[in-house]
C-alpha positions as a LaTeX table, in Angstrom:
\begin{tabular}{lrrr}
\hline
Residue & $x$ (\AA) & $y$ (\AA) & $z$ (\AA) \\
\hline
Unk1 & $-9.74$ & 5.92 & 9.84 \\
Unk2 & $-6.54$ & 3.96 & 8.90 \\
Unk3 & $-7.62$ & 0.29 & 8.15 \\
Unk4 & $-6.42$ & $-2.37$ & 10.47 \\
Unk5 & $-4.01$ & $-4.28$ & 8.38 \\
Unk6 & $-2.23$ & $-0.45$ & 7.85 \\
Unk7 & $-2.06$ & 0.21 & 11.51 \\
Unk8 & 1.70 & $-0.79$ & 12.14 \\
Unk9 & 3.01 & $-0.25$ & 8.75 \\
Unk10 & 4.50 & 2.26 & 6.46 \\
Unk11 & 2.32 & 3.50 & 4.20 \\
Unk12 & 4.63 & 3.46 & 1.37 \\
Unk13 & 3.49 & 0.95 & $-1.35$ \\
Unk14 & 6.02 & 2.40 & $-4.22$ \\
Unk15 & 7.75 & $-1.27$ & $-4.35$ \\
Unk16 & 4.78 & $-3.42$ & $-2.84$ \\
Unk17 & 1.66 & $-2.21$ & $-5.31$ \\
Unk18 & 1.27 & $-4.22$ & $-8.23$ \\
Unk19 & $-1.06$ & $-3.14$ & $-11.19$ \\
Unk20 & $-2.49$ & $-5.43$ & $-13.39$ \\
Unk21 & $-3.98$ & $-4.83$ & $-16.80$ \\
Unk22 & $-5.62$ & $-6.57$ & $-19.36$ \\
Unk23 & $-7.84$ & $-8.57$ & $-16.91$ \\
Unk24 & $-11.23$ & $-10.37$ & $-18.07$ \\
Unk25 & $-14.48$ & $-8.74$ & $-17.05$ \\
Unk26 & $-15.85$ & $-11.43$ & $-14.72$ \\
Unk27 & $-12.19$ & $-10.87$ & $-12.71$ \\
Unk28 & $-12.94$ & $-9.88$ & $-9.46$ \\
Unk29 & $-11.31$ & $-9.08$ & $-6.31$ \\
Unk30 & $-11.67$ & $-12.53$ & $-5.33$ \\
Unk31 & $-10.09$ & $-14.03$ & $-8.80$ \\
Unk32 & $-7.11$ & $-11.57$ & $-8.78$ \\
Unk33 & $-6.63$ & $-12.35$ & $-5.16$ \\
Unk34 & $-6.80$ & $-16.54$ & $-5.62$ \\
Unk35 & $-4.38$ & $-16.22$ & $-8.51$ \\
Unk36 & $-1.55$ & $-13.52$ & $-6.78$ \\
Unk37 & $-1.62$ & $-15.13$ & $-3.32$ \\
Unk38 & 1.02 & $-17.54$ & $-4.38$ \\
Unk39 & 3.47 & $-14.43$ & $-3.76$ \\
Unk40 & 2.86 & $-14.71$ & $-0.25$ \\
Unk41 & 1.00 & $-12.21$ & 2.19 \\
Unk42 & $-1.36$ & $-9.56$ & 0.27 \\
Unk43 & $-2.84$ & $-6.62$ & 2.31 \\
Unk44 & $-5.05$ & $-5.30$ & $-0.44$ \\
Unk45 & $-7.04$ & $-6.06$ & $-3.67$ \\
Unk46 & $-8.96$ & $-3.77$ & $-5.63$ \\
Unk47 & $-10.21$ & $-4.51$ & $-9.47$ \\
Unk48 & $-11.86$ & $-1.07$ & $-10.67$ \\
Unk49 & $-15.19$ & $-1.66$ & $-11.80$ \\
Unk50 & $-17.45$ & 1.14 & $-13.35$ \\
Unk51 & $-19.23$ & 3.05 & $-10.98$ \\
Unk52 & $-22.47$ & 2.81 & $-13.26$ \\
Unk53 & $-22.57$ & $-1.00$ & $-14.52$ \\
Unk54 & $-20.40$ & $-2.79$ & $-11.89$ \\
Unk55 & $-18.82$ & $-3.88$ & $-14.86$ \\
Unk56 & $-14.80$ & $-4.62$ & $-14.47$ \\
Unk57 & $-12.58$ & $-1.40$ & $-16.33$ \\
Unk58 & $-10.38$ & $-4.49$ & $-16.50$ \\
Unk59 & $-7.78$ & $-3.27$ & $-14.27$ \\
Unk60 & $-6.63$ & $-3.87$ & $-10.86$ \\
Unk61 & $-3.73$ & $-3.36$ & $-8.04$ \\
Unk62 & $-2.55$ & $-5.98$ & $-5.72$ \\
Unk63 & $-0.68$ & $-4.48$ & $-2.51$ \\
Unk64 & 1.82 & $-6.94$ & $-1.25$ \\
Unk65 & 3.05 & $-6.90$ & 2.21 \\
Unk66 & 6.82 & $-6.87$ & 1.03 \\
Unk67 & 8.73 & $-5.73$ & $-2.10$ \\
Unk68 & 9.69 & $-9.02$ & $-2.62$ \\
Unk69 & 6.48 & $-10.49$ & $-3.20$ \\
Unk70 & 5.73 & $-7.84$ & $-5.51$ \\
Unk71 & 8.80 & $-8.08$ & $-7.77$ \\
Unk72 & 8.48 & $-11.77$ & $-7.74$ \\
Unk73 & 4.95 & $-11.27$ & $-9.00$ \\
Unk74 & 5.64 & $-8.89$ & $-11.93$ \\
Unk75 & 8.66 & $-11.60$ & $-13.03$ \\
Unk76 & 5.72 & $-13.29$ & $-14.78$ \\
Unk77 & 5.64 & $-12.15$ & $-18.55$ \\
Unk78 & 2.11 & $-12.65$ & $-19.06$ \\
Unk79 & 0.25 & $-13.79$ & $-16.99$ \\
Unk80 & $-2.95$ & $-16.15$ & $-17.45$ \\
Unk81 & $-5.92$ & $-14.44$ & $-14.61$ \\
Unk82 & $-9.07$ & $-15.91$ & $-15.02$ \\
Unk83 & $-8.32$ & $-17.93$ & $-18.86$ \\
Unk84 & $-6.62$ & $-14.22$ & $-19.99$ \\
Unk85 & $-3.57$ & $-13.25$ & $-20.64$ \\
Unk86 & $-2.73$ & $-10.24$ & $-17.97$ \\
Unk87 & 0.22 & $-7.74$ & $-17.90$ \\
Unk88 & 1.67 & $-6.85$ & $-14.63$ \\
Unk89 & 3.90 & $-4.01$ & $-13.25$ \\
Unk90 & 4.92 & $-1.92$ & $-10.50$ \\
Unk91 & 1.97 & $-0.09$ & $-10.05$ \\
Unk92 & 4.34 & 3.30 & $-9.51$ \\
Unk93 & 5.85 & 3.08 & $-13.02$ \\
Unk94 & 2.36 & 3.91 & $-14.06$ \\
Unk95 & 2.87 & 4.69 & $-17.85$ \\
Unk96 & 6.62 & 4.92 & $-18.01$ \\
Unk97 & 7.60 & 1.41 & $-18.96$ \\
\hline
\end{tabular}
């Protein structure tokens, strides 16, 4: 089942899917969320935590609704999530940049 918020859409996300690395353990989806909103509209949050611990792997991806939001995002150098400095990229670069 497609979730609601993809019903209408394309499911493309190579320009609106943000990763962001170097994140604090307490950083949740709720932190990463509060501090990328700012960008305008976000359809999806996920921080990966370890299956195991529920600990954070200190990682996450932000899906934007537009590429706009999501360049304007990464045109932070570092940013400061949760009282730690972050890195953020398009999530599709993976490790090429």
């Amino acid at each position: 089942m497609v979730p609601l918020f993809y019903a209408n859409q394309n499911l493309d996300t190579i320009y609106t899917k943000i990763y962001v690395g170097g994140l604090p353990w307490k950083t949740r989806n709720e932190g990463l969320r509060s501090f990328f909103e700012r960008f305008e509209e976000i359809i999806d949050v996920n921080v990966i935590c370890n299956r195991e611990t529920g600990r954070s792997e200190g990682y996450g991806f932000v899906t934007f609704r537009d590429a706009e939001s999501a360049t304007r995002a990464c045109e932070i150098p570092n940013p400061t999530i949760d009282g730690r400095e972050a890195k953020c990229k398009l999530a599709y670069l993976g490790a090429r940049v």
